[in-house]
C-alpha positions in Angstrom: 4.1 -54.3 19.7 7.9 -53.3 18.9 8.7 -50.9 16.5 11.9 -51.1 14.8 13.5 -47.8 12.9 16.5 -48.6 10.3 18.7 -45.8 11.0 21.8 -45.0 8.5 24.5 -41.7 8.2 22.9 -38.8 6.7 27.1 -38.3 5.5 27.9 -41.3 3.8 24.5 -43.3 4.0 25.8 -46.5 6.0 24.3 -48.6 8.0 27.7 -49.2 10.7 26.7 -47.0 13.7 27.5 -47.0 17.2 26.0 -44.9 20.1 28.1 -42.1 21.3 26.7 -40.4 24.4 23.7 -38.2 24.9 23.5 -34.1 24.3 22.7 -32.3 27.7 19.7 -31.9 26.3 19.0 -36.1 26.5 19.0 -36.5 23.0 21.1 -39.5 21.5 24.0 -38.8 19.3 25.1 -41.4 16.6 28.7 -42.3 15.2 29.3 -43.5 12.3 32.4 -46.2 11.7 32.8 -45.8 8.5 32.7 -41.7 8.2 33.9 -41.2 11.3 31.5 -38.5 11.7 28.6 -37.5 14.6 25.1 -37.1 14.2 21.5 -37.4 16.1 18.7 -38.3 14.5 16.6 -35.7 15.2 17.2 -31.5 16.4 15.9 -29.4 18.3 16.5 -25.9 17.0 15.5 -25.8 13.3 18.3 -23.8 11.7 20.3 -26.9 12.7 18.1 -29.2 10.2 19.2 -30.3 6.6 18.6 -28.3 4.0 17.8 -24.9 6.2 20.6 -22.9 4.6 19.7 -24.0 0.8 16.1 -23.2 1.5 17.6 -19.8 2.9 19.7 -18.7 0.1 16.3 -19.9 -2.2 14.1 -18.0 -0.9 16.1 -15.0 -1.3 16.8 -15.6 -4.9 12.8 -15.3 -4.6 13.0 -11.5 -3.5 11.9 -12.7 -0.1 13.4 -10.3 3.4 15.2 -11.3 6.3 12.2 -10.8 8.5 10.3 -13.2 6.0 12.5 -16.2 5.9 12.7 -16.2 9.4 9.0 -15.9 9.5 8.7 -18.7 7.0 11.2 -21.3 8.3 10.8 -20.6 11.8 14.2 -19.3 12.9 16.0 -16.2 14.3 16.7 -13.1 12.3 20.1 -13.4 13.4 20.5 -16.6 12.4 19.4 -16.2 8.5 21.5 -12.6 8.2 24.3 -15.0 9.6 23.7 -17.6 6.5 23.4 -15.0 4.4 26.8 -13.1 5.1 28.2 -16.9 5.3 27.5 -17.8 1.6 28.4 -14.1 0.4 31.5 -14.8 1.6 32.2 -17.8 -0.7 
């Protein structure tokens, strides 16, 4: 039984990719031709995910703490504090 998956850019949602390498990890990155851009599919580290800092910056409009975010979504202290300081900065 094959399985097929329809892949597309997360950037610019088309469908003309082309295989650029692996990560040292052994994961397989993606290129798109029409962004130009890199991606892979899937990550390995969770802060790295789409969507990690919004849900960051939300759940501290909710009066949630560092220590629960990180809790929450499963990431370093450091690396929410980081987000945080990142978008006070804008």
């Amino acid at each position: 039984m094959i399985h097929t998956m329809s892949i597309h850019c997360p950037h610019c949602q088309s469908k003309n990719l082309v295989k650029q390498g692996l990560t040292g990890n052994g994961t397989q990155k993606w290129q798109c031709d029409s962004c130009r851009k890199h991606f892979r599919l899937f990550c390995r580290y969770k802060a790295w995910e789409a969507g990690t800092k919004e849900k960051i910056i939300e759940l501290t409009l909710n009066s949630s703490g560092v220590c629960d975010i990180s809790r929450t979504l499963h990431i370093n202290r450091n690396t929410v504090c980081s987000a945080l300081k990142k978008n006070a900065a804008k």
